[in-house]
N, C-alpha and C positions, 0 to 999 in steps of 0.2 A: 340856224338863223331863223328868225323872228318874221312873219309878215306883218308890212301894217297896211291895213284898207281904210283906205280917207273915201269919203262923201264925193269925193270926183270921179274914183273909179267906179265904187258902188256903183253911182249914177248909169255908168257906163253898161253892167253886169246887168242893171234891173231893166232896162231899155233892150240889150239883145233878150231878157230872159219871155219876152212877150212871142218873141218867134224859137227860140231855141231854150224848150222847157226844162232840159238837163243842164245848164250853162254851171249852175252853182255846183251839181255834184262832180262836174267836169274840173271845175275848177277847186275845188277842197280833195281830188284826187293829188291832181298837178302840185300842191302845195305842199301835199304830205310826199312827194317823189321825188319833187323840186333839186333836191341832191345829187339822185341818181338819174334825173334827165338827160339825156345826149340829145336831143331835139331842138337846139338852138343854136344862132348867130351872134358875133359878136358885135355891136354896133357903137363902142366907142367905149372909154375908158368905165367899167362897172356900169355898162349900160349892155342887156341882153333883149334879142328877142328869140321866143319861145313859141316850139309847136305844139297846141293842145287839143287832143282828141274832140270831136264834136259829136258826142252821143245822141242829140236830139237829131241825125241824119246820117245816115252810113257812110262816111266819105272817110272815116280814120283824122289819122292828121291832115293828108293832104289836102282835104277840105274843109280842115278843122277851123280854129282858131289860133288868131297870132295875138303874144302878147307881149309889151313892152314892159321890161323890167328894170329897174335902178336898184344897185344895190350902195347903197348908204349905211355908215357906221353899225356895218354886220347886221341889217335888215333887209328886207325886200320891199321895195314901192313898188307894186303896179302901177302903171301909169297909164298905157292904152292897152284896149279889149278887142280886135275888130275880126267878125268873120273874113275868113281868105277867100270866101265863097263871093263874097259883096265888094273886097277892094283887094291889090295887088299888096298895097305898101303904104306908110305912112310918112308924111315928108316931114326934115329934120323941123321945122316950124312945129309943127305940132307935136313933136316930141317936147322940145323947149317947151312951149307952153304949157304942155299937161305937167312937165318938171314943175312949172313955178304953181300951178295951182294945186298939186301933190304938197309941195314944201309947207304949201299958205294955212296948209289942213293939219300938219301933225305938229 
């Protein structure tokens, strides 16, 4: 399956990339394993969230990164990016919304 990166997540990626300098090679790892991940949750029909190693600080996954995944007609949207370090979880509202402005983008 295919990623596709819209301008909202990006957003997202180049914002945490000012404090956590490895963000992108953390993330182009995850993408290319993304198959063989066992490090995530299910959160509702074709919607995952996933734990992502955080290289720019020794904490592994558990104080890695979470991130919210939709998978659409055998692609991957990311949709949110957020240190676990900085928030617990994200609420369904803002999952919805980064939904519609992911959709608005591709």
């Amino acid at each position: 399956m295919k990623f596709i990166i819209t301008p909202f997540f990006l957003n997202q990626v180049q914002k945490l990339e000012k404090k956590y300098i490895n963000i992108s090679k953390d993330l182009e790892s995850f993408e290319k394993n993304i198959e063989s991940e066992s490090s995530f949750s299910r959160l509702g029909k074709w919607l995952f969230k996933y734990r992502i190693k955080n290289s720019s600080i020794p904490v592994w996954k558990r104080g890695g990164f979470r991130i919210i995944v939709k998978v659409l007609d055998w692609k991957y949207l990311p949709l949110i990016i957020f240190p676990k370090t900085e928030k617990d979880n994200v609420k369904d509202i803002e999952i919805i919304q980064a939904f519609e402005a992911v959709i608005q983008q591709i």
